[in-house]
C-alpha positions, 0 to 999 in steps of 0.5 A, a space after each residue: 500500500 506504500 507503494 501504490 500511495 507513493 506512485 499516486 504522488 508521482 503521479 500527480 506531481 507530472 500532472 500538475 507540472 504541465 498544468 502550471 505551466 499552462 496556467 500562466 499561458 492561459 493568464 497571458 492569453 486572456 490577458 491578450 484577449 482583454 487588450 485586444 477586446 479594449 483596443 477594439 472598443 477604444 477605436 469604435 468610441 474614437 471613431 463615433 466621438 470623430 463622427 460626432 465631432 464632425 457634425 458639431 463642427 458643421 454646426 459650430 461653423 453656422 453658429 460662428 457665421 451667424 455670430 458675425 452679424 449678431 455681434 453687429 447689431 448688438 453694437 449698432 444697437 448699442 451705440 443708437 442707445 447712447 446716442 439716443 440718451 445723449 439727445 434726450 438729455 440735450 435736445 440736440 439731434 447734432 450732439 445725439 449724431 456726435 455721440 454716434 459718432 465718437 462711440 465707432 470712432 474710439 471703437 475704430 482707434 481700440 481696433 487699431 491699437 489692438 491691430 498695432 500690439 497683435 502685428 507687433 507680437 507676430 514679428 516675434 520680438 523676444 525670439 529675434 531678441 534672443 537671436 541678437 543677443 545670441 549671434 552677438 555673444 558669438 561676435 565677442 566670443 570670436 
């Protein structure tokens, strides 16, 4: 009976062998498995969120083209309002015009400044100052 209980152990210890080596073969390919499943739903959310992207980007573009006017009117309005004010406070339809007036004329000169800063700011000043300082440290270095 010894014996048959000892070549029982035997037994079981060749067949859990290969069965621990599989195992860790089965842990990867599930594992693979896994990944693959994930990658696979990543690229179909990723291609209905571009999908979805494009149709709001056509709406966006609408929305932007109809804001251009809007924005205009808004400012008309506006500039009608306190031209309105300042003839309701005078009387004076010229001073009512010149109110009109002054408004789009410091509007035109906020335009041109900020024109002036931004057309500055493409030249890229610090980068070119940087460059100077840069070919000029060579000069004296040589």
């Amino acid at each position: 009976m010894i014996e048959s209980s000892e070549s029982e152990h035997a037994d079981d210890k060749t067949k859990h062998e290969p069965a621990d080596q599989v195992e860790p073969l089965q842990i990867w390919a599930d594992w693979l498995r896994d990944i693959a499943t994930i990658g696979a739903d990543t690229l179909q959310l990723l291609q209905l969120e571009v999908r979805l992207a494009i149709k709001d980007s056509k709406r966006l573009l609408v929305l932007a083209l109809l804001f251009v006017p809007v924005l205009m009117l808004t400012w008309l309005g506006l500039a009608v309002l306190l031209a309105w004010l300042v003839y309701l406070l005078d009387s004076s339809v010229t001073q009512g015009l010149l109110a009109f007036l002054i408004i789009h004329v410091a509007a035109l000169i906020g335009i041109v400044v900020g024109w002036r800063h931004y057309r500055k700011s493409l030249s890229l000043p610090l980068s070119r100052q940087h460059i100077r300082q840069l070919m000029g440290g060579q000069d004296h270095d040589t």
